[in-house]
C-alpha positions in Angstrom: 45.0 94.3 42.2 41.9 95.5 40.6 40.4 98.9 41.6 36.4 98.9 42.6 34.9 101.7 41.4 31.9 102.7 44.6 30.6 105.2 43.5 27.3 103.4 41.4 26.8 102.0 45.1 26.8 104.9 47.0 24.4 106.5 44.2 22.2 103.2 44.5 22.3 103.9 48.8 21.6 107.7 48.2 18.4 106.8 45.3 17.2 104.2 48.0 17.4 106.7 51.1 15.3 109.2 49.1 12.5 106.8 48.4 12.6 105.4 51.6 12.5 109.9 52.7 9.6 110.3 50.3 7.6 106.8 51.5 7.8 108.0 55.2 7.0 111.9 54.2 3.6 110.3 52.6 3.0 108.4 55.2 3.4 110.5 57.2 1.1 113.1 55.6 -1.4 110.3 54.6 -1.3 109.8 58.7 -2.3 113.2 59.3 -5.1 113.2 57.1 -6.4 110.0 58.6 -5.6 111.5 62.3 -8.2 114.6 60.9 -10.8 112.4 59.4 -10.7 110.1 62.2 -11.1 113.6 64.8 -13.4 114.6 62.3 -15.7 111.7 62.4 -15.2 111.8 66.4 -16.9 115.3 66.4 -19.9 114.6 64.4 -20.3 111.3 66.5 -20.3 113.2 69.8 -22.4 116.4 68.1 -25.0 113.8 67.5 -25.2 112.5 70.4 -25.5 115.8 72.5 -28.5 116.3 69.4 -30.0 112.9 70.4 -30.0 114.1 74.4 -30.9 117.2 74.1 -34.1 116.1 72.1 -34.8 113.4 75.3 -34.3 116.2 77.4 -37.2 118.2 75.7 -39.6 115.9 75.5 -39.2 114.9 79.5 -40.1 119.0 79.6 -43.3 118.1 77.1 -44.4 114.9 79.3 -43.6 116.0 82.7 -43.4 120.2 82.5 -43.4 122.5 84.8 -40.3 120.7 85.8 -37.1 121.1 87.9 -33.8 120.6 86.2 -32.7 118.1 89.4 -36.0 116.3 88.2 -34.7 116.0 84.5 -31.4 114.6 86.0 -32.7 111.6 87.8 -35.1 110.9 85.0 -32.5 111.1 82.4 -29.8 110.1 84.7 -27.8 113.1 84.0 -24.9 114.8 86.2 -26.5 118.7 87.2 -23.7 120.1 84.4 -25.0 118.1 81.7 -28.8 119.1 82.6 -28.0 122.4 83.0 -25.9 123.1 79.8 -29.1 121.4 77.6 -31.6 123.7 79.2 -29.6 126.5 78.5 -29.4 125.6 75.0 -32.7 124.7 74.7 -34.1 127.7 76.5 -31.9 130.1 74.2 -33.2 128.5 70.9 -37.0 129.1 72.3 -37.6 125.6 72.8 -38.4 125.8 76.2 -39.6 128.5 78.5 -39.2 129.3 82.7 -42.6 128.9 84.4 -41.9 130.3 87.8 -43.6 128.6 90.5 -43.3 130.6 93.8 -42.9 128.2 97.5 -45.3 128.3 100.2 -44.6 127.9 103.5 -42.3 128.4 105.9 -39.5 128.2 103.8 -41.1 130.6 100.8 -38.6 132.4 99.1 -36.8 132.4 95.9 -39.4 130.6 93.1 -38.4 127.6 91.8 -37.4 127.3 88.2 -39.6 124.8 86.6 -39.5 124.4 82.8 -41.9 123.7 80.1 -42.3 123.6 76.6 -42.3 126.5 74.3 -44.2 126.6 70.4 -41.3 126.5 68.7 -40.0 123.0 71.0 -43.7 121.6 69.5 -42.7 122.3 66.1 -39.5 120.8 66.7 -41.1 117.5 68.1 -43.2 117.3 65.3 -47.0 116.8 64.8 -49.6 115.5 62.9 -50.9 119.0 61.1 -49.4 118.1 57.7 -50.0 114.5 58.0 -53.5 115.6 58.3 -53.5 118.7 55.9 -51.8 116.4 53.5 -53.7 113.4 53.7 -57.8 115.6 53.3 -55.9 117.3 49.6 -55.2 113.6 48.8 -59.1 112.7 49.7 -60.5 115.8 48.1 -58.5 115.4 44.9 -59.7 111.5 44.8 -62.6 111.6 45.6 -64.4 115.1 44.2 -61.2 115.8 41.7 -58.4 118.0 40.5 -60.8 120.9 39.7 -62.2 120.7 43.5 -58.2 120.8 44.7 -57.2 123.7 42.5 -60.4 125.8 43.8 -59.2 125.3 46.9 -55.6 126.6 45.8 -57.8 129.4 44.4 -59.6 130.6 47.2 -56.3 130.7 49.2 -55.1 133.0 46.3 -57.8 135.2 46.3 -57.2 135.6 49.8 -54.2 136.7 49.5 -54.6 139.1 46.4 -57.4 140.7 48.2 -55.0 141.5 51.0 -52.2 142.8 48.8 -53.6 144.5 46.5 -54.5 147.9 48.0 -50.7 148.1 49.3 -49.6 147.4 45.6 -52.6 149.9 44.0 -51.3 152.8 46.5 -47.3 152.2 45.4 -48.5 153.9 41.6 -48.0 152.3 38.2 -44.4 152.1 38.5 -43.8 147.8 38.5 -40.7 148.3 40.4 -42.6 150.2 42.9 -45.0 147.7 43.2 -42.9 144.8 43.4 -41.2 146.2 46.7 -44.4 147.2 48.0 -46.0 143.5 46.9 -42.6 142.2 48.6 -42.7 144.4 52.0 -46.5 143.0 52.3 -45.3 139.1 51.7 -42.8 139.9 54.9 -45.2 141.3 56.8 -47.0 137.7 56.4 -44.0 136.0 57.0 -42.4 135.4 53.4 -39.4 136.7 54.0 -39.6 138.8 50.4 -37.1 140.5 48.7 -37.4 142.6 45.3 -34.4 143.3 44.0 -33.9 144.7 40.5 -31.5 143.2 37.8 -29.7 144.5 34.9 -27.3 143.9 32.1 -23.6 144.8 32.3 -22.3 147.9 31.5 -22.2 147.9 27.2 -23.7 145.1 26.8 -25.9 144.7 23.9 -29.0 142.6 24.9 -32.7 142.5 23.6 -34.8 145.4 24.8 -37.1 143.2 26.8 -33.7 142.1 28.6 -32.7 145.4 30.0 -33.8 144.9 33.5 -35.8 142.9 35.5 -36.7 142.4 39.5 -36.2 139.1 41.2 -38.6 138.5 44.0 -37.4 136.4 46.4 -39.2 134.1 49.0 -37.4 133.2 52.0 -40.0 131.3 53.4 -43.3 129.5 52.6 -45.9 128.5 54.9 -47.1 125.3 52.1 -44.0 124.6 51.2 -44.4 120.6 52.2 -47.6 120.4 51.1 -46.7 122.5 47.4 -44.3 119.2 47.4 -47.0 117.2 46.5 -49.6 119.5 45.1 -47.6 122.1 42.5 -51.0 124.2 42.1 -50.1 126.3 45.2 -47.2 127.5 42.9 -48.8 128.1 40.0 -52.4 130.0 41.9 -49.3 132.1 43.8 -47.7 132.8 40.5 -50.5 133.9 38.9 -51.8 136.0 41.8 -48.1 138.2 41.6 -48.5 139.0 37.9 -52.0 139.8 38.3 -50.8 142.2 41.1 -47.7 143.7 39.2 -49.4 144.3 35.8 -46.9 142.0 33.8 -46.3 138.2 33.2 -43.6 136.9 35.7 -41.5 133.3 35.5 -40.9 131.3 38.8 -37.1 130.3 38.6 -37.3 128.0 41.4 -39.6 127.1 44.2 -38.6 125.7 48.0 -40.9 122.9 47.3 -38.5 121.9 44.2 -35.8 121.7 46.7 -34.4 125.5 46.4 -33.0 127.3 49.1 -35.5 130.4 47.8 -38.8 130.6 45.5 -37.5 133.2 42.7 -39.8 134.8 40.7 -38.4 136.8 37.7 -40.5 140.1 36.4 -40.1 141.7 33.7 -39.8 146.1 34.3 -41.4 146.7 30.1 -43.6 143.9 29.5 -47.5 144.2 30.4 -50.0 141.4 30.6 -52.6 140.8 28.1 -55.2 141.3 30.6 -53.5 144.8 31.9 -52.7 146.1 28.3 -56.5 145.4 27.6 -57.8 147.3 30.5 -54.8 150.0 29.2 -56.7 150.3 25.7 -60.1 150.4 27.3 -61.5 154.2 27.1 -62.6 155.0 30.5 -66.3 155.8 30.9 
């Protein structure tokens, strides 16, 4: 009789269990992740679509306004739940605004809510402004030149230094000062400007004209698209804030380069040419 040693087989059973144990725990966790993705993909589908309809439901305000939500519904073919929850969204973004028209007759009472478009659902439909604005730089710097475009870029800079500049003048000598007055003027206009000063760490040794510095910050910029295509808006704005703060700044980035901000870095200890020359100057 000869003896048969199992054991090498019941190893080779126990090796094949685990792989078959570790094949179903990946699939199983490669099935999960699919299952996500797949829900995943399923939410953005139906988050568009509610996008896509709630921009038909606007514009049915735009052509047919003031109008009733029961309107909307049989022109969009919409249950009174699905109207509803789109004007509420629509009316809480400041798309689209109530225009209460009160009943006559015998049955005058409560006045029916009839909806129409608000500025900001214009904007959101788009229109032909920029197109426009776009297309006369295009004609002016064809047909008369670059020097015609970038006095035009001027002007608009001159405007705006002629506006800032007694708010700066009143905040002192102080460039700090100044750029947080230059900064609180910009948001008055819409920039959305922040000044915030910058330094060094603690023990660090760094050239003098390192030591600190203010970032000013743009949040917004009304020629943003159009700066896109015609970089002289940045560079008349740029000039127009070092003439104001006394000392030559450096744009970082712009929003018309594709940044979420236009940074502009200023130097606290360094004067421009112009402003040390006027410093030097003996007054009469």
């Amino acid at each position: 009789m000869y003896s048969v040693n199992k054991t090498p087989q019941r190893a080779s059973m126990n090796e094949a269990q685990t792989r078959n144990g570790t094949r179903t725990a990946a699939s199983g966790s490669t099935g999960a992740s699919s299952t996500k993705s797949s829900a995943a993909r399923t939410s953005k589908r139906k988050a568009e679509a509610e996008e896509r309809t709630r921009d038909r439901v606007l514009r049915e305000v735009l052509n047919n306004g003031p109008v009733s939500a029961a309107t909307l519904g049989e022109l969009l073919s919409l249950t009174p739940a699905a109207v509803r929850r789109h004007l509420d969204a629509l009316e809480s973004n400041n798309m689209i605004e109530v225009a209460p028209i009160k009943k006559h007759g015998a049955g005058a009472g409560r006045p029916a809510r009839r909806y129409v478009i608000a500025p900001q659902g214009h904007e959101r439909l788009g229109n032909d402004y920029l197109i426009i604005a776009r297309n006369a730089l295009q004609m002016l710097r064809d047909t008369v030149g670059q020097e015609a475009l970038e006095a035009f870029a001027s002007a608009r800079a001159a405007d705006m230094e002629a506006r800032y500049r007694p708010v700066v003048e009143a905040a002192g000598d102080d460039v700090a000062a100044r750029a947080q007055a230059l900064a609180e003027a910009m948001s008055k206009d819409g920039f959305v400007a922040t000044a915030q000063v910058t330094a060094p760490p603690a023990g660090r040794t760094v050239p003098e004209h390192f030591l600190a510095s203010i970032q000013l910050c743009q949040g917004h910029c009304p020629v943003r698209d159009l700066a896109g295509d015609f970089q002289v808006f940045c560079e008349q704005e740029t000039g127009i804030i070092s003439d104001l703060l006394g000392v030559d700044v450096r744009r970082l980035s712009t929003m018309a380069s594709g940044a979420h901000v236009c940074t502009t870095h200023v130097p606290l200890n360094r004067i421009t040419a112009e402003s040390e020359k006027n410093a030097e100057e003996p007054s009469a």
